[in-house]
VMD Tcl script that builds the backbone (N, CA, C; Angstrom):
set m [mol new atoms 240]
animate dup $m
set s [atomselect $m all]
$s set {name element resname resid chain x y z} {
  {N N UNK 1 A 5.775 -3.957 19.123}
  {CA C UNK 1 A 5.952 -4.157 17.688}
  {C C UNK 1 A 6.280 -2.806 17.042}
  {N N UNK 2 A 7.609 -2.870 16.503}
  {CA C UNK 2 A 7.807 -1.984 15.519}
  {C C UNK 2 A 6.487 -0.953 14.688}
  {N N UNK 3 A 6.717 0.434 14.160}
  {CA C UNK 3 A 5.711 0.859 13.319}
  {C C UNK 3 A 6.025 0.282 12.297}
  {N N UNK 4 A 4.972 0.676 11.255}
  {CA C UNK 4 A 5.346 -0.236 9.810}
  {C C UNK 4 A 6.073 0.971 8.912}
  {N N UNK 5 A 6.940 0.146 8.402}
  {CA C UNK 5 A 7.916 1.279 7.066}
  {C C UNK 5 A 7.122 2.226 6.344}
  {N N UNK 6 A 7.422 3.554 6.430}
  {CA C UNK 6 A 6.417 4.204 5.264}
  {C C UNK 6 A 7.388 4.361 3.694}
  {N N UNK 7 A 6.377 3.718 2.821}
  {CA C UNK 7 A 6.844 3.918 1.560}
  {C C UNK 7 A 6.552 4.776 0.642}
  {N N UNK 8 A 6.661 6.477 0.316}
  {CA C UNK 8 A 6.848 7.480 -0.340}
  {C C UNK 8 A 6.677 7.536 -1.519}
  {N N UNK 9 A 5.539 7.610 -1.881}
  {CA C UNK 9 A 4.901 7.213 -3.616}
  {C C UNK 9 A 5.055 8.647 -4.345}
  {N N UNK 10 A 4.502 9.737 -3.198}
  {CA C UNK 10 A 3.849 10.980 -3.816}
  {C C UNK 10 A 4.703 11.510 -4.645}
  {N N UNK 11 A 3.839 12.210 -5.599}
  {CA C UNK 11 A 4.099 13.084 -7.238}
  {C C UNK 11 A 4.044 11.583 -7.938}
  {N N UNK 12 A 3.924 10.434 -7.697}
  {CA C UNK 12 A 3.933 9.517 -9.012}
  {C C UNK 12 A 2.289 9.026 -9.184}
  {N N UNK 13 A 2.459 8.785 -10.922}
  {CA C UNK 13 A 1.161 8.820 -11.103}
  {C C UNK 13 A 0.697 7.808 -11.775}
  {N N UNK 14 A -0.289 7.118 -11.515}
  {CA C UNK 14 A -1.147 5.963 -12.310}
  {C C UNK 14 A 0.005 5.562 -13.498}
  {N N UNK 15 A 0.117 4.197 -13.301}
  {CA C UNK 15 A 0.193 3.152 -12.867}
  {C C UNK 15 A 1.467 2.676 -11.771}
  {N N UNK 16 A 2.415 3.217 -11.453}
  {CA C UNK 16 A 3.475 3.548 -10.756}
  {C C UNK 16 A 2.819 3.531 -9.428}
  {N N UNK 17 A 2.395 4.167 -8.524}
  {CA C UNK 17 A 1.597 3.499 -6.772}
  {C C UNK 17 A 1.605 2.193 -7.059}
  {N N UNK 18 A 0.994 1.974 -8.016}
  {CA C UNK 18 A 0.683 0.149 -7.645}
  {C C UNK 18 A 1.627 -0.471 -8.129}
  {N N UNK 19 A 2.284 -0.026 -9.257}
  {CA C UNK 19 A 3.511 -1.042 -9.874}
  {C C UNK 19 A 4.681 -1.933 -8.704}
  {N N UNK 20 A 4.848 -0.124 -8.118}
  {CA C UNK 20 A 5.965 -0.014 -6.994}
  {C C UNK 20 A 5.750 -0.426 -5.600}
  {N N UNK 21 A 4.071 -0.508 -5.445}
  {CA C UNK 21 A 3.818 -1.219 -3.826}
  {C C UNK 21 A 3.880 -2.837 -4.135}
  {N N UNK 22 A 3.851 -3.406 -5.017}
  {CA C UNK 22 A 3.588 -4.505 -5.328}
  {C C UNK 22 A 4.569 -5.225 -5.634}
  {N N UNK 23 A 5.464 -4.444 -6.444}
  {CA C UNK 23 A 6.870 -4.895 -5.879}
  {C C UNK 23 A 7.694 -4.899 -4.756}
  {N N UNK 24 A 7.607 -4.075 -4.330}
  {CA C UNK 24 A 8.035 -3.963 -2.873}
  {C C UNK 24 A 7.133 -4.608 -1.838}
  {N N UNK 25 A 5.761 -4.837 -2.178}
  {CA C UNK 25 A 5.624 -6.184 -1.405}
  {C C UNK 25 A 5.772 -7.537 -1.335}
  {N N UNK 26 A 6.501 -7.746 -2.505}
  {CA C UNK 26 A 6.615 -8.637 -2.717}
  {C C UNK 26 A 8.121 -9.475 -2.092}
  {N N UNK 27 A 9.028 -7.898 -1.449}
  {CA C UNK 27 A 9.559 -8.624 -0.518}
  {C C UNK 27 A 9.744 -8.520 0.730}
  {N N UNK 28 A 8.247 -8.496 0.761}
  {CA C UNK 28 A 8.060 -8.713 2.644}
  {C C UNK 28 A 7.489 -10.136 2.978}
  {N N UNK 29 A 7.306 -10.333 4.197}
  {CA C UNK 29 A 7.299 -11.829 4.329}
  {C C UNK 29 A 5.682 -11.647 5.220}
  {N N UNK 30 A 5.103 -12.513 4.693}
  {CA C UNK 30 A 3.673 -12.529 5.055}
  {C C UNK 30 A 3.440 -12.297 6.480}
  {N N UNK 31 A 2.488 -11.055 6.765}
  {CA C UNK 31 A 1.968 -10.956 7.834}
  {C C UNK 31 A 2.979 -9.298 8.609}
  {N N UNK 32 A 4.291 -8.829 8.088}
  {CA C UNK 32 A 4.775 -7.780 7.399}
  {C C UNK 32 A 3.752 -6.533 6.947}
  {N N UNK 33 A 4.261 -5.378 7.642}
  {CA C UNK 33 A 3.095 -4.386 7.602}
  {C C UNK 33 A 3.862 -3.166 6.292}
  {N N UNK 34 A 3.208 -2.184 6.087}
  {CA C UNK 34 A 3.730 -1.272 4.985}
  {C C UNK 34 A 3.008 0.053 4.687}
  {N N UNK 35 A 3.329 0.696 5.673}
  {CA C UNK 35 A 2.275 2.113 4.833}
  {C C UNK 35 A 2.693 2.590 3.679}
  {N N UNK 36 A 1.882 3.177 2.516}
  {CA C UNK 36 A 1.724 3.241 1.505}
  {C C UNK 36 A 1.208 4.891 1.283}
  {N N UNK 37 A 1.666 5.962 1.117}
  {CA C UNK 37 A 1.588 7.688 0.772}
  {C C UNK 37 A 1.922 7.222 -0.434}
  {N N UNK 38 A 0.574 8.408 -1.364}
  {CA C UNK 38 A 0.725 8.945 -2.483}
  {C C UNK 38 A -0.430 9.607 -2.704}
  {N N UNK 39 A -0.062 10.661 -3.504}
  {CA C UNK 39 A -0.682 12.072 -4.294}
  {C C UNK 39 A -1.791 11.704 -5.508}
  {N N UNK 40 A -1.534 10.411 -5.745}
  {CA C UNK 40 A -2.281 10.089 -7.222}
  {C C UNK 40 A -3.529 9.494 -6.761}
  {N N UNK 41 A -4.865 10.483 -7.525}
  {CA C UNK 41 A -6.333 10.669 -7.250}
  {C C UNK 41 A -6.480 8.790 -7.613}
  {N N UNK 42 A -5.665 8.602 -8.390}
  {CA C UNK 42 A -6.748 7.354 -8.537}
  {C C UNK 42 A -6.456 6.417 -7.745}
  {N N UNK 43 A -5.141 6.124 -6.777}
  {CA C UNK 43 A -4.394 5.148 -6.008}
  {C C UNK 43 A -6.036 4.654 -5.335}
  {N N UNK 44 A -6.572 5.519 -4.650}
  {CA C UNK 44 A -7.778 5.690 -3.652}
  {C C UNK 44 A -8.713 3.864 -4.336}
  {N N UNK 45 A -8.869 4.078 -5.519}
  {CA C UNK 45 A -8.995 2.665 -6.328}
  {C C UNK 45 A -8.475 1.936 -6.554}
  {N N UNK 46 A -7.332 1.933 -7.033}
  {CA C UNK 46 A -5.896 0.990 -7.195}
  {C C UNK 46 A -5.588 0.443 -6.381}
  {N N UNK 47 A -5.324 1.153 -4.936}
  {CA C UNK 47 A -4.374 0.243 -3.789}
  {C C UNK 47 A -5.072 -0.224 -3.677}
  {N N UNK 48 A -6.955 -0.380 -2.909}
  {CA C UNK 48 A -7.767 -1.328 -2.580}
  {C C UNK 48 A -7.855 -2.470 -3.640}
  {N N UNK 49 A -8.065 -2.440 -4.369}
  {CA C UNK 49 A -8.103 -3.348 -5.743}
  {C C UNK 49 A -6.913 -4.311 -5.490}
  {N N UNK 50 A -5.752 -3.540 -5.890}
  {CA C UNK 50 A -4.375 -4.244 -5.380}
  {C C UNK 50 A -4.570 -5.229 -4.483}
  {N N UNK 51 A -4.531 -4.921 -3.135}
  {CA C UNK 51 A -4.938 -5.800 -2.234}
  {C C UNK 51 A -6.074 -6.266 -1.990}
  {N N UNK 52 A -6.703 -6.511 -2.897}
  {CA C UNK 52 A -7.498 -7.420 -2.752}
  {C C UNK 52 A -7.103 -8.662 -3.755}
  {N N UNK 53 A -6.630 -7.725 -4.729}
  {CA C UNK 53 A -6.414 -9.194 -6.054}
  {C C UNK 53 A -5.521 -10.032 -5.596}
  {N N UNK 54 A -4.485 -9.404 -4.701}
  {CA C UNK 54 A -3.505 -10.344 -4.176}
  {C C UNK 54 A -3.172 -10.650 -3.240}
  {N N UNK 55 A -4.313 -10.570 -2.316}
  {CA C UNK 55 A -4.707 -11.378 -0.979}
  {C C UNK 55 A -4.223 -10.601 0.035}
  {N N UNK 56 A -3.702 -9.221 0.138}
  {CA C UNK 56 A -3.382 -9.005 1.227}
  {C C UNK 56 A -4.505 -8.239 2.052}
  {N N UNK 57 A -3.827 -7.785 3.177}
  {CA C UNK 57 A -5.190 -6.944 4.267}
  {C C UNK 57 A -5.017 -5.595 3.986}
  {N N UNK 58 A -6.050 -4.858 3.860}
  {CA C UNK 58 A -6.021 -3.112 3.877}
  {C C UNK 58 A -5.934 -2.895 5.490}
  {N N UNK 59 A -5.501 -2.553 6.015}
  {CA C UNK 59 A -5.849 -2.445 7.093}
  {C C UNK 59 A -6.756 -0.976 7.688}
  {N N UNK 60 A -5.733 0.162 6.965}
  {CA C UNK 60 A -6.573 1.313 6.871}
  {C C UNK 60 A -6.762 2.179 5.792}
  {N N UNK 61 A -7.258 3.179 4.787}
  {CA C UNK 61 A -7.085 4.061 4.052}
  {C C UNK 61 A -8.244 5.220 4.547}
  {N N UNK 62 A -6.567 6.416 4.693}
  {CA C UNK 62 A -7.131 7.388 5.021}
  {C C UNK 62 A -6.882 8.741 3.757}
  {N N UNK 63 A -7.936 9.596 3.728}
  {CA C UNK 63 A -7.674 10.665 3.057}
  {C C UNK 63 A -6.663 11.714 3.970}
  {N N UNK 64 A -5.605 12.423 3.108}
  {CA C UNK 64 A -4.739 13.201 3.121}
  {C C UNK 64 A -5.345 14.705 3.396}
  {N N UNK 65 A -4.388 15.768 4.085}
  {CA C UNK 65 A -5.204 17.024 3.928}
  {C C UNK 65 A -4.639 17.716 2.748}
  {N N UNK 66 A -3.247 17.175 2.368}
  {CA C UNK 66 A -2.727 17.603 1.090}
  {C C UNK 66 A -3.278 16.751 -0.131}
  {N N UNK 67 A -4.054 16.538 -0.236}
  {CA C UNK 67 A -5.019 15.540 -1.544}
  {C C UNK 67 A -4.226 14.526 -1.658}
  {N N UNK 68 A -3.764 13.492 -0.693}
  {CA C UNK 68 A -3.140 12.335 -0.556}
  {C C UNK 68 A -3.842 11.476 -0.151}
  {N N UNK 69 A -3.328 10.129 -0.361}
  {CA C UNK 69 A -3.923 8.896 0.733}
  {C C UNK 69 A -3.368 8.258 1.341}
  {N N UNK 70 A -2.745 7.932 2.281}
  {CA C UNK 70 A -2.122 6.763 3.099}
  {C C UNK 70 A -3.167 5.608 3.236}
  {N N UNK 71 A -2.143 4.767 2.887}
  {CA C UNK 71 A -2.814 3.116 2.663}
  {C C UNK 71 A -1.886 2.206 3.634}
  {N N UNK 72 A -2.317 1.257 4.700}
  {CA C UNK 72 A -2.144 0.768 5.781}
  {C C UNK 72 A -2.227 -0.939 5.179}
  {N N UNK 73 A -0.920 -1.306 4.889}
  {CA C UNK 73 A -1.197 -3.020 4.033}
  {C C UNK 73 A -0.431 -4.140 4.608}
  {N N UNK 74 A -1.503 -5.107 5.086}
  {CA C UNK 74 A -0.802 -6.102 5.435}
  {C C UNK 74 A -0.877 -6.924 4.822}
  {N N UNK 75 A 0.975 -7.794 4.556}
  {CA C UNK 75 A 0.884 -8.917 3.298}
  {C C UNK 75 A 0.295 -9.887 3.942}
  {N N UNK 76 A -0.371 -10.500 2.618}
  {CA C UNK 76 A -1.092 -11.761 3.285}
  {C C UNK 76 A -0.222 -12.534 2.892}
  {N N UNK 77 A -0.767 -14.587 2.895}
  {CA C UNK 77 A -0.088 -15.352 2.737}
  {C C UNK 77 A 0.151 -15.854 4.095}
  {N N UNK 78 A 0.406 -17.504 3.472}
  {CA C UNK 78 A 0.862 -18.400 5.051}
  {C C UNK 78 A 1.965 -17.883 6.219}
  {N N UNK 79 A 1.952 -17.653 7.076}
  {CA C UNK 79 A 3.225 -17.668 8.198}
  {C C UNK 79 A 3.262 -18.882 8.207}
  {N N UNK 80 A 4.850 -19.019 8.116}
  {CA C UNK 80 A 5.649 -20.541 8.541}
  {C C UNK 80 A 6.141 -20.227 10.146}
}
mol reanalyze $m
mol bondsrecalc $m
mol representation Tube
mol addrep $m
């Protein structure tokens, strides 16, 4: 299996991480993986939140050594 796409948030700041992962997950097809980098202190709250409100899986969130977070998201939703 393929790695999952990394999607390049960093320098953007509250509300933008989540605006932009959420759109862009929105066109992946359930079960579709997505790492998620960004610089913004508060994402660390946001992305989890995110995926949770809208059903998908965290799979991992790790702290950055450059004050980042990579966020590890799998869309949820039925597979057909």
């Amino acid at each position: 299996m393929p790695e999952a796409p990394t999607y390049d948030l960093r320098g953007l700041k509250c509300p933008l991480p989540v605006l932009k992962t959420r759109r862009r997950m929105a066109d992946l097809e359930p079960g579709d993986e997505l790492i998620v980098e960004t610089t913004d202190p508060l994402a660390g709250i946001d992305i989890p939140h995110f995926c949770k409100e809208d059903g998908h899986e965290l799979l991992t969130q790790e702290r950055l050594d450059n004050s980042g977070h990579r966020f590890h998201i799998r869309k949820g939703g039925d597979r057909d």
